[in-house]
C-alpha beads as a LAMMPS data file, in Angstrom:
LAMMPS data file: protein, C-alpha beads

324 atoms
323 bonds

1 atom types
1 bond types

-500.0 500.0 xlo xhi
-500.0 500.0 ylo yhi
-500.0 500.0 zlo zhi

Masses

1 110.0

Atoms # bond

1 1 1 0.000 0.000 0.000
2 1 1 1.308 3.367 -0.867
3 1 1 2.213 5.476 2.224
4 1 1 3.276 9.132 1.522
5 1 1 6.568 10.243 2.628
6 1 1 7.959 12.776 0.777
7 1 1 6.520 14.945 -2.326
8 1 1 7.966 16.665 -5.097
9 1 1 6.238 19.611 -7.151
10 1 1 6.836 20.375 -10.920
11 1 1 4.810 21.899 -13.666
12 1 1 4.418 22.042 -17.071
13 1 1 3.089 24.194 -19.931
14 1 1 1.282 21.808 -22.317
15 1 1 0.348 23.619 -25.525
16 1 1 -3.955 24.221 -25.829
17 1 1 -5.811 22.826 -28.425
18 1 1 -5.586 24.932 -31.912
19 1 1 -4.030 24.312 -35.117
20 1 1 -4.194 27.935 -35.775
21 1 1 -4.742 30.057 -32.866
22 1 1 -6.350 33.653 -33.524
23 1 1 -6.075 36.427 -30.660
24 1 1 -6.365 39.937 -30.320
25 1 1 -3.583 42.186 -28.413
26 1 1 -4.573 44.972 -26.324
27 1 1 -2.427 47.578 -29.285
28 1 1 -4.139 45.659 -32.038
29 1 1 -7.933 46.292 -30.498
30 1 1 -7.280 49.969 -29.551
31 1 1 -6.202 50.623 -33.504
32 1 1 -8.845 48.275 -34.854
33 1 1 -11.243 49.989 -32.730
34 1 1 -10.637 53.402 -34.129
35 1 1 -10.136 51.886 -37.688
36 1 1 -13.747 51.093 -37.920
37 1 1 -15.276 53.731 -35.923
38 1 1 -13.626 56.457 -38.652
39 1 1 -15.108 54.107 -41.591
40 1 1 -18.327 54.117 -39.475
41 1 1 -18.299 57.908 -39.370
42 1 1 -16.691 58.053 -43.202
43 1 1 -19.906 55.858 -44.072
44 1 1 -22.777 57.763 -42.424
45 1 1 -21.644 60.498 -43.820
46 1 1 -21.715 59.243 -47.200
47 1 1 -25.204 58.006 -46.317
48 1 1 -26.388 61.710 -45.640
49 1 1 -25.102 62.564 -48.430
50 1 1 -27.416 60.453 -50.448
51 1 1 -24.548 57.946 -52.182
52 1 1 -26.004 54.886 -50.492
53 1 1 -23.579 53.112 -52.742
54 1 1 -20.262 54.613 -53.786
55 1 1 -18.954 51.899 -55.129
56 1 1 -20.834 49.147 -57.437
57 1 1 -21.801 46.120 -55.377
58 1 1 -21.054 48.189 -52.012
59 1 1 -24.058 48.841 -50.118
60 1 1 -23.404 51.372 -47.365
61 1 1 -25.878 49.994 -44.715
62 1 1 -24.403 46.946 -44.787
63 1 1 -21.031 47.854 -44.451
64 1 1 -22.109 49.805 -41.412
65 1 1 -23.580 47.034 -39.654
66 1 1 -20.919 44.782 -40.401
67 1 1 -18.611 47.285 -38.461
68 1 1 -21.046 48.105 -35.648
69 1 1 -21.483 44.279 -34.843
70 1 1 -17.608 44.296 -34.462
71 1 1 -17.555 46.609 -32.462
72 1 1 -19.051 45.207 -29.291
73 1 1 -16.947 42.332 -29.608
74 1 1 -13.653 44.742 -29.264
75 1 1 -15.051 46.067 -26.297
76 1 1 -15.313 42.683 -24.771
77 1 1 -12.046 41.606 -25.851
78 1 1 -10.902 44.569 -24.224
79 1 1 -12.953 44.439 -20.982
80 1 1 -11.723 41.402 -20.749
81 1 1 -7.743 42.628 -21.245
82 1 1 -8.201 45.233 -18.326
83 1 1 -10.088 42.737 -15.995
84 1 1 -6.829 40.257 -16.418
85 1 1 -4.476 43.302 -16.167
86 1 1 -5.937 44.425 -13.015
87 1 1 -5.596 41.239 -11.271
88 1 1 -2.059 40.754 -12.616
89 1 1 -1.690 44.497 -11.128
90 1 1 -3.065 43.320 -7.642
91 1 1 -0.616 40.188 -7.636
92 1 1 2.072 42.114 -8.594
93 1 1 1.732 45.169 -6.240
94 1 1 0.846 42.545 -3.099
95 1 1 4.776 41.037 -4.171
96 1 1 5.645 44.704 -4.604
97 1 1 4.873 45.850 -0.471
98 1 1 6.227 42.309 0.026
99 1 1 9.392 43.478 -0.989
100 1 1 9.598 46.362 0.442
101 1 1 8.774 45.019 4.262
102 1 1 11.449 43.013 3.561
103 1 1 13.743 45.538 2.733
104 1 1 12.928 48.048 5.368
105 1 1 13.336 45.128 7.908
106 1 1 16.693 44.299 6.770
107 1 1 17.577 47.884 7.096
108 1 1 16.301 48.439 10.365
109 1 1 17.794 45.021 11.423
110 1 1 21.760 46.677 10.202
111 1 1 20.672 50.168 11.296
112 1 1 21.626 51.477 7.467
113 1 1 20.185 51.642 4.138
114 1 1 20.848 48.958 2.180
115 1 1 22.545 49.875 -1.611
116 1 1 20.927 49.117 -5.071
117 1 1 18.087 50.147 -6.157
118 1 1 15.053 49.825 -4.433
119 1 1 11.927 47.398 -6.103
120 1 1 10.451 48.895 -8.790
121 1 1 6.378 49.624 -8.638
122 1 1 4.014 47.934 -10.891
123 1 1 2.195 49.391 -13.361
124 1 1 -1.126 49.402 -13.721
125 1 1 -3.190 48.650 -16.925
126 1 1 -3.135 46.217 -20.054
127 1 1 0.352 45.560 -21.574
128 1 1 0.490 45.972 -25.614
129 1 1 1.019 42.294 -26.113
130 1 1 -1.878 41.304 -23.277
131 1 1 -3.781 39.128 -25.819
132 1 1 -6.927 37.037 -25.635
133 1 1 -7.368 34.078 -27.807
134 1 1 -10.291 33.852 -29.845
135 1 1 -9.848 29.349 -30.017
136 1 1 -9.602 28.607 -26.507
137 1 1 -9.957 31.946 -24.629
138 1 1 -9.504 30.574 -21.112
139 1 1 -5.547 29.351 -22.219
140 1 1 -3.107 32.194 -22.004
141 1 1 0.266 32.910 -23.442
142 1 1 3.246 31.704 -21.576
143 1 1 6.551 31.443 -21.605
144 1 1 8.250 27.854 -22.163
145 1 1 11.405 25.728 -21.672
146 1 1 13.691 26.853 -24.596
147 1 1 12.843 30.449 -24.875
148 1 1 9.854 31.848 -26.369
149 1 1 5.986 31.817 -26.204
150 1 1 2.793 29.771 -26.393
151 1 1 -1.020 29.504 -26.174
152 1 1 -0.966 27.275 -22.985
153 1 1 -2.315 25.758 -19.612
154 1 1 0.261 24.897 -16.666
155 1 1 -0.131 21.193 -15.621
156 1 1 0.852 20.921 -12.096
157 1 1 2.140 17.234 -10.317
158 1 1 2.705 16.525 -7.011
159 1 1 4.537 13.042 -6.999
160 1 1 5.382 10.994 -4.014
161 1 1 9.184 9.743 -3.717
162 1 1 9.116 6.351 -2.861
163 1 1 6.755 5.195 -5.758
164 1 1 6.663 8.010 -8.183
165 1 1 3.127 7.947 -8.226
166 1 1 1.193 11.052 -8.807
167 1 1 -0.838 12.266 -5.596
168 1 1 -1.681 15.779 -6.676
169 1 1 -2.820 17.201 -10.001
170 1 1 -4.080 20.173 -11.383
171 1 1 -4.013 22.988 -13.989
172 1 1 -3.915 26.557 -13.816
173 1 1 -3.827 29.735 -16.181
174 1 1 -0.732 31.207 -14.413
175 1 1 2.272 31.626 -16.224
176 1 1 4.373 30.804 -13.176
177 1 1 4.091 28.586 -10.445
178 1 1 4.184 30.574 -7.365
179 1 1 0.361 30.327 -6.932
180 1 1 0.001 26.803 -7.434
181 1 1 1.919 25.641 -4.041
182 1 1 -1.989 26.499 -2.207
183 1 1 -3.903 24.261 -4.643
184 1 1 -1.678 21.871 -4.487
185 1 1 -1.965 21.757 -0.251
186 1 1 -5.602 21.652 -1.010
187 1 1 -5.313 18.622 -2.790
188 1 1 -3.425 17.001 -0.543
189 1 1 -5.701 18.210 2.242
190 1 1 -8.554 15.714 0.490
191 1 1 -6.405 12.537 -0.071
192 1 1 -7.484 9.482 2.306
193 1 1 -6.300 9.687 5.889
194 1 1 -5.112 5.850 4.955
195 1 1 -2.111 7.152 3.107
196 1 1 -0.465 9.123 5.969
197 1 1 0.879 12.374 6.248
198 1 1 3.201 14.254 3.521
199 1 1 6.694 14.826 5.498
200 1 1 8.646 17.168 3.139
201 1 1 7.458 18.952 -0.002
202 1 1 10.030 19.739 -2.332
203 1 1 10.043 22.697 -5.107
204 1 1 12.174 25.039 -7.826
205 1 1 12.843 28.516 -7.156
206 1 1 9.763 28.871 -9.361
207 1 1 7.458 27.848 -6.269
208 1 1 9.404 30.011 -3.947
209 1 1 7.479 32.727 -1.674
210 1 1 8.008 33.352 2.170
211 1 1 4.138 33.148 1.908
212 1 1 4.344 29.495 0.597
213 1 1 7.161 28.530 2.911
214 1 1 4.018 29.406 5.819
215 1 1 1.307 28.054 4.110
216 1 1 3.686 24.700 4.101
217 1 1 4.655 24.826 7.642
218 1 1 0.766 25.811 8.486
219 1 1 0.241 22.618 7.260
220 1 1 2.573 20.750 8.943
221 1 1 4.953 19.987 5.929
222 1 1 8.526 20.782 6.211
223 1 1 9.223 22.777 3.006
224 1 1 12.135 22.649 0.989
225 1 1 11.828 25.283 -1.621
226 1 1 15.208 26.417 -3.616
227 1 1 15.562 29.886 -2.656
228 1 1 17.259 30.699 -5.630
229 1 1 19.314 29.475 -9.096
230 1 1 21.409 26.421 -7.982
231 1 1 24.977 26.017 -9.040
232 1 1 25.440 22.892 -11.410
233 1 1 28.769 22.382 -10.815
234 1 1 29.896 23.296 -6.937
235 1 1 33.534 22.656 -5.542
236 1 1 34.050 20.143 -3.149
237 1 1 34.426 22.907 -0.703
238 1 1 30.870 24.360 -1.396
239 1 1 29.718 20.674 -1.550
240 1 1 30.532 19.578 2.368
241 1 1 30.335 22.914 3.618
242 1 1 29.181 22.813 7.093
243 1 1 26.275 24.896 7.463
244 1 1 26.646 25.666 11.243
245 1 1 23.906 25.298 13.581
246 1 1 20.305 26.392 13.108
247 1 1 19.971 29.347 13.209
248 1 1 17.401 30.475 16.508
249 1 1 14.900 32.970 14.149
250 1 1 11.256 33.033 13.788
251 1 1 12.208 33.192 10.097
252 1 1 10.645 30.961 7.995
253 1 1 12.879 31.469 5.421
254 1 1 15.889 31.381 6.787
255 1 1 15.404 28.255 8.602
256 1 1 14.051 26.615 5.223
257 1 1 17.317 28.326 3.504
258 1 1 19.821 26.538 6.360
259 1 1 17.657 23.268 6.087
260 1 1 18.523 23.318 2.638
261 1 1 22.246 23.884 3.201
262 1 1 22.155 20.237 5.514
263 1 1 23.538 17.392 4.037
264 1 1 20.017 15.798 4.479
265 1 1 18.483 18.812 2.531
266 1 1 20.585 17.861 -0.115
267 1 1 19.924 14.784 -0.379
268 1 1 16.844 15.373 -0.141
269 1 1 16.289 17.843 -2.241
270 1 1 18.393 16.081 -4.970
271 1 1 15.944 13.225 -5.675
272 1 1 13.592 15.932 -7.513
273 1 1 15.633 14.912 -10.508
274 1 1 14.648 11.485 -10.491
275 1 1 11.108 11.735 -9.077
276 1 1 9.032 14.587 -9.979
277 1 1 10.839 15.586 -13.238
278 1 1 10.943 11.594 -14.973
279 1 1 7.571 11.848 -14.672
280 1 1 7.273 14.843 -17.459
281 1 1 9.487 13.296 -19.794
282 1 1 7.734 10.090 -19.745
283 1 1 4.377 11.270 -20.250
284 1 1 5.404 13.624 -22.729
285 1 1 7.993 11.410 -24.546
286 1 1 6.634 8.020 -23.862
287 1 1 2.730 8.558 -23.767
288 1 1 2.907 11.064 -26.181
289 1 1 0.861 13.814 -24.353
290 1 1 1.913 17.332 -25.657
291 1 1 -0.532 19.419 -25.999
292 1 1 -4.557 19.724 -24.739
293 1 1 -7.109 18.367 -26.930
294 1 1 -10.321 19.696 -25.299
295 1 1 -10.522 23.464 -24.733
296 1 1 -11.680 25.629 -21.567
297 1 1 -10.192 25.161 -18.197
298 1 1 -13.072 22.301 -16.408
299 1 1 -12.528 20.237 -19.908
300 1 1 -8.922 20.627 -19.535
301 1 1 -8.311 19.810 -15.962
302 1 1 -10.737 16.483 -16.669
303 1 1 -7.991 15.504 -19.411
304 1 1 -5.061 16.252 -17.412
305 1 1 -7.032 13.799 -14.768
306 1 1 -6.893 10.985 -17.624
307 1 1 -3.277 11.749 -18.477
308 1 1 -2.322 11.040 -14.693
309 1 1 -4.196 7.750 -14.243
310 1 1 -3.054 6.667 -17.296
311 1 1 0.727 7.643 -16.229
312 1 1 0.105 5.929 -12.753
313 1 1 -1.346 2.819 -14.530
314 1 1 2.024 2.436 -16.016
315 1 1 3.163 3.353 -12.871
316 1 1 1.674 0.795 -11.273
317 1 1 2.496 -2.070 -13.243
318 1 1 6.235 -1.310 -13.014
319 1 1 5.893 -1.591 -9.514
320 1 1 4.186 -4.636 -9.623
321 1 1 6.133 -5.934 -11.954
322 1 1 9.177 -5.470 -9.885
323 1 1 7.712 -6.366 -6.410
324 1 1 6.177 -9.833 -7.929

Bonds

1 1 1 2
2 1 2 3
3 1 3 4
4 1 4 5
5 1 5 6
6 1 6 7
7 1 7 8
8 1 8 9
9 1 9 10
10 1 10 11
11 1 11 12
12 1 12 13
13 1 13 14
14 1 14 15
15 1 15 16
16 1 16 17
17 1 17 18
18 1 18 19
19 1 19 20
20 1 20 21
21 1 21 22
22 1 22 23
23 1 23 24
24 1 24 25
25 1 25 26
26 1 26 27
27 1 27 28
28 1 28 29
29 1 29 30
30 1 30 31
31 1 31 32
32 1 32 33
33 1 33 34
34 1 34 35
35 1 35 36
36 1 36 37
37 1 37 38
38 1 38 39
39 1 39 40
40 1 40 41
41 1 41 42
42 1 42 43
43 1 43 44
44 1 44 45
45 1 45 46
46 1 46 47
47 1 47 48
48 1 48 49
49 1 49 50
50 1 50 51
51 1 51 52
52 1 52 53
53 1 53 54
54 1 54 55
55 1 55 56
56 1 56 57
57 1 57 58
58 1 58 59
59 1 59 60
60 1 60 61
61 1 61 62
62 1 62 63
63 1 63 64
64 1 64 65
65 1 65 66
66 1 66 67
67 1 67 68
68 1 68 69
69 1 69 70
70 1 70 71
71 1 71 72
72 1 72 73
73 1 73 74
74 1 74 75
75 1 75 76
76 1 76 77
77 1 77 78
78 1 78 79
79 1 79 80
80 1 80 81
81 1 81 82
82 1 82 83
83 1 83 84
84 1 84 85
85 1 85 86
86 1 86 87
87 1 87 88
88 1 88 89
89 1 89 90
90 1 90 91
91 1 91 92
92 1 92 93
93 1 93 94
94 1 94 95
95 1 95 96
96 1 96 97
97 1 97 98
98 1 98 99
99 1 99 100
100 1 100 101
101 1 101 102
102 1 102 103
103 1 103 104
104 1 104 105
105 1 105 106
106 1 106 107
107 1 107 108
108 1 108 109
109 1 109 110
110 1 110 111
111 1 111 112
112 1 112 113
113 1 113 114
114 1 114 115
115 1 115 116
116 1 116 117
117 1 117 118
118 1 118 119
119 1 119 120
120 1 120 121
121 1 121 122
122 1 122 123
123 1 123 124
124 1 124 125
125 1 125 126
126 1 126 127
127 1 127 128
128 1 128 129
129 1 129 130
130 1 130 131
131 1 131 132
132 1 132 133
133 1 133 134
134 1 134 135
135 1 135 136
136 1 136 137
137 1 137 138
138 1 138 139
139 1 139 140
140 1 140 141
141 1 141 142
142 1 142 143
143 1 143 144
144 1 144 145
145 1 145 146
146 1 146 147
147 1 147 148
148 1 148 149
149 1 149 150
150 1 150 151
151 1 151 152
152 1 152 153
153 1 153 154
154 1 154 155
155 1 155 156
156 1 156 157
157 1 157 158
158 1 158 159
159 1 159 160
160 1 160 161
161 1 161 162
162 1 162 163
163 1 163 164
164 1 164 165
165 1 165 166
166 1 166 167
167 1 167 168
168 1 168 169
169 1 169 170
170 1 170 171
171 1 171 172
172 1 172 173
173 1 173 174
174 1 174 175
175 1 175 176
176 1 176 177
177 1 177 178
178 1 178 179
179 1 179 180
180 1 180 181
181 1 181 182
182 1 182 183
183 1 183 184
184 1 184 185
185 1 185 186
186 1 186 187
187 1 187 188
188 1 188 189
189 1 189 190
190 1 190 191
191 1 191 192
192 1 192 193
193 1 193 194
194 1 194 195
195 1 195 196
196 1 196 197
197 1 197 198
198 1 198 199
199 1 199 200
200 1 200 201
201 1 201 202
202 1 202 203
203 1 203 204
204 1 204 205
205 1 205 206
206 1 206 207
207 1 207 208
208 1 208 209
209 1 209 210
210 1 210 211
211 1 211 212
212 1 212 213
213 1 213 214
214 1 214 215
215 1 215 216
216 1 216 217
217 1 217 218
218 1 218 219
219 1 219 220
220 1 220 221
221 1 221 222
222 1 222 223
223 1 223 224
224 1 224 225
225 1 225 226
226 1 226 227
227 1 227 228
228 1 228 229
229 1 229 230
230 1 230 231
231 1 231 232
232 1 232 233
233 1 233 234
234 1 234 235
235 1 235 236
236 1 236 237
237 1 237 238
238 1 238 239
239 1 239 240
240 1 240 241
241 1 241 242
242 1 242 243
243 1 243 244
244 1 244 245
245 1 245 246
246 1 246 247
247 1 247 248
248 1 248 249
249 1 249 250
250 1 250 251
251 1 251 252
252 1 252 253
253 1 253 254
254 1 254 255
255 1 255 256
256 1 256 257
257 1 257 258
258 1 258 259
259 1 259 260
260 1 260 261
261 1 261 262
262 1 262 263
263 1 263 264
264 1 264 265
265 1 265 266
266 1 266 267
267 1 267 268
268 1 268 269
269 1 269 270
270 1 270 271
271 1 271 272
272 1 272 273
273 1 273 274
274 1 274 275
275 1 275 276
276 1 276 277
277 1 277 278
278 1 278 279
279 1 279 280
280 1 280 281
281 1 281 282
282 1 282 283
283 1 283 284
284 1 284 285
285 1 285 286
286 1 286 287
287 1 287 288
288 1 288 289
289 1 289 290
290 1 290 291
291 1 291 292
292 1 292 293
293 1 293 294
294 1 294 295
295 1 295 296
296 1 296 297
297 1 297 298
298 1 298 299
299 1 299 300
300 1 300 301
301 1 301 302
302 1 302 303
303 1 303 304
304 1 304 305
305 1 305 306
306 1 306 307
307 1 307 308
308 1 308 309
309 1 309 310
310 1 310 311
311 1 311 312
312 1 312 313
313 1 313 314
314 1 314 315
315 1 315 316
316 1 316 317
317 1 317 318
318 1 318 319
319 1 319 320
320 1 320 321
321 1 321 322
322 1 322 323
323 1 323 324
């Protein structure tokens, strides 16, 4: 029977469904927008005039209510651009004050300012690139392994270490995965008491956030949560460094940052390559699973749902397979 011990996180953005994807930009609707309102106006006026059809074959009402439907549907697109904007805005500026508590604590903690610049404000408002796709609308544009962009969903995993099974799913519209530590705690908040209790949950810088190292040790898991860019190739010096005694702070953070310095958080924390991140490769290399075919968020968490029991089918027949 599987009993939980330790659990790695890892995402993935897995390409939405569309051969051709067609979107609007925040700059393209603004210009479009005043394209058709001057042919509107250039139109009626034409209409007043009494040349109902300046062209052969081009009938001036028409024309005008082919542009006025439009219209409306640039103002949604739009709405819709600023309502995404301002809750990027509100993440954004809550990381913003973050940062700057942080930074007046440190500087009343050494009595001095501290040098460098200081974290720069948000702005408020749609982006020129902010786009919303006209295929799957709920998918959003993310960035991806390799450099550049895609029309996407992030498909989150939570996999236990000792069987590589996947215990947590789900998928999210965020481009990054610092807000998909709490769902995942959520999930594992609902699995059977019968399994046991998570010990250690491990993550990438990517899921770092002195608010997710607390939500972890509200609920009882010790995080371990890179802090930061690890160095692939680290002297022997760096490598059995001692990291001194722990340090006596009400920190969250900097007790998770020595815990990771420990040659048990090391270990530890090392076994992410060969339990969370196999499990990627194999359903994307092995199983063949690269992109969404269903579109909207509900269908495409019920696929990623498939995906998983199909990976811990395989998963599970290994096992047996190797336990007799």
């Amino acid at each position: 029977m599987l009993q939980l011990g330790d659990l790695s996180l890892d995402g993935s953005k897995v390409h939405a469904n569309a051969s051709k994807h067609q979107a609007m930009s925040w700059d393209y609707a603004n210009r479009l927008e005043d394209q058709l309102r001057a042919e509107v106006d250039a139109l009626l006026q034409q209409a007043e005039a009494g040349n109902t059809e300046p062209v052969p074959g081009l009938k001036v009402a028409d024309e005008v209510a082919l542009r006025q439907a439009r219209l409306p549907q640039i103002s949604d697109v739009k709405a819709e651009l600023e309502a995404r904007a301002q809750a990027r805005y509100e993440q954004e500026r809550a990381a913003y004050e973050a940062k700057l508590a942080q930074r007046r604590a440190q500087e009343q903690a050494r009595g001095r300012k501290l040098g460098g610049r200081p974290p720069k404000p948000p702005e408020p408002g749609p982006q020129g690139k902010d786009q919303v796709n006209f295929t799957d609308p709920e998918s959003r544009i993310m960035p991806v392994s390799g450099g550049g962009f895609e029309q996407a969903y992030n498909a989150q995993v939570g996999v236990d270490h000792g069987s590589r099974l996947i215990v947590e799913n789900h998928v999210s519209q965020h481009p990054n995965d610092k807000q998909e530590l709490q769902p995942a705690l959520d999930n594992l908040n609902q699995l059977p008491e019968e399994l046991g209790q998570v010990d250690h949950l491990l993550g990438d810088n990517g899921y770092f956030s002195e608010a997710n190292v607390k939500a972890c040790e509200q609920a009882t898991l010790t995080p371990l949560l890179a802090t930061g860019r690890a160095v692939h190739h680290p002297t022997p010096a760096e490598r059995f460094a001692d990291p001194g005694e722990a340090p006596d702070t009400t920190d969250v953070v900097a007790r998770m940052e020595h815990r990771l310095q420990t040659p048990e958080g090391k270990a530890l924390y090392a076994k992410r390559k060969s339990t969370v991140e196999p499990v990627f490769g194999i359903i994307k290399h092995v199983m063949g699973f690269r992109q969404f075919l269903l579109r909207g968020l509900q269908a495409v968490q019920g696929e990623w749902n498939l995906v998983c029991i199909a990976y811990n089918l395989k998963r599970l027949h290994v096992l047996h397979v190797v336990t007799g």
